[in-house]
N, C-alpha and C positions, 0 to 999 in steps of 0.2 A: 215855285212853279205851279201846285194847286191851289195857289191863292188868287194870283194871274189868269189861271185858265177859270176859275169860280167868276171871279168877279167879270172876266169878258164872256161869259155864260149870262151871268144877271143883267149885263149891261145889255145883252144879244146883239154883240160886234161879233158876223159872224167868222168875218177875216181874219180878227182876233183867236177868237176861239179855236179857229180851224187851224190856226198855227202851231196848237199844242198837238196836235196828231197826226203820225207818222204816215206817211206816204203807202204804206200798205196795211195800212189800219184793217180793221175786220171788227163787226158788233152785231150780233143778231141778225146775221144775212147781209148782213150790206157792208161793203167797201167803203175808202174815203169821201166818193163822191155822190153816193146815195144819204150814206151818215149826212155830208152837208147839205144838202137837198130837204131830206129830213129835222135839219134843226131847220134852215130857213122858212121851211115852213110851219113848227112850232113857234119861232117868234112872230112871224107874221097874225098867230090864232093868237098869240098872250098880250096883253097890254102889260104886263109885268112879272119878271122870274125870279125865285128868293131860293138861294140855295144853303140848308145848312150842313156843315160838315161836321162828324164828331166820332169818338173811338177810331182816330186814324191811328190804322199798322203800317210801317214799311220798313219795305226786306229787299236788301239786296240781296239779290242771289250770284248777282258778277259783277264785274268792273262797268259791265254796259248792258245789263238788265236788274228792274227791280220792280215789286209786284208791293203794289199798294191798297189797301184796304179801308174800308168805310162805312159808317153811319152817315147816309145821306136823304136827308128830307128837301121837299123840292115841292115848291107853293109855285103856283101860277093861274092869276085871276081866281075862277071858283074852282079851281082841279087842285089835289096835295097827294102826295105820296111819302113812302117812307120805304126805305132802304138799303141793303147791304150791298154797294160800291166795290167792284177789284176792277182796278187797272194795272193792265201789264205794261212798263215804260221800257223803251231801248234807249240807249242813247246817240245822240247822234252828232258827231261833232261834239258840243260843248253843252249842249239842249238834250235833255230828256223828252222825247215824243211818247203817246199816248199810242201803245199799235195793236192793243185789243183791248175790251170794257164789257164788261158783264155788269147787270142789277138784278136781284131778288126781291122780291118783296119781303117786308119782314112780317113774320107770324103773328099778327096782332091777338089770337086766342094764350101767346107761352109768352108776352109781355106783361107786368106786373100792373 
């Protein structure tokens, strides 16, 4: 499933993308349809997205919630960032949806 939602991230298929999260998604003030609103309009600024994933945790905590964590770096045109990714996944039917997402930045001063 994060490999699917990554690469229709990179690809910026936003219909793609927007299928991995849950119908009452919630991120930093916005609903599902600000969230898409919002990437639509990041891809439209990027000519190209590169997402790398790394030190992935995941936890189930139930049969139909699990809380996922990450090293995420995220190149696009002249912008890059870096950091620490949780997603909370429900499940729904047979699909895992995305229904809330947090990023940090990571401390680049307590990096080695």
């Amino acid at each position: 499933m994060l490999d699917s939602w990554k690469k229709a991230w990179e690809q910026k298929d936003v219909a793609s993308y927007m299928s991995f999260y849950d119908s009452g998604f919630q991120s930093r003030g916005m609903d599902f349809k600000a969230w898409k609103k919002h990437r639509k309009k990041l891809n439209q600024k990027y000519r190209s997205i590169t997402i790398d994933i790394s030190e992935l945790k995941i936890e189930r905590t139930s049969a139909v919630i699990a809380s996922v964590s990450f090293t995420q770096k995220y190149e696009a045109d002249d912008y890059e960032d870096e950091g620490l990714k949780s997603l909370l996944l429900v499940k729904r039917g047979k699909d895992w949806k995305i229904k809330e997402e947090e990023w940090k930045p990571l401390d680049q001063e307590s990096r080695p």
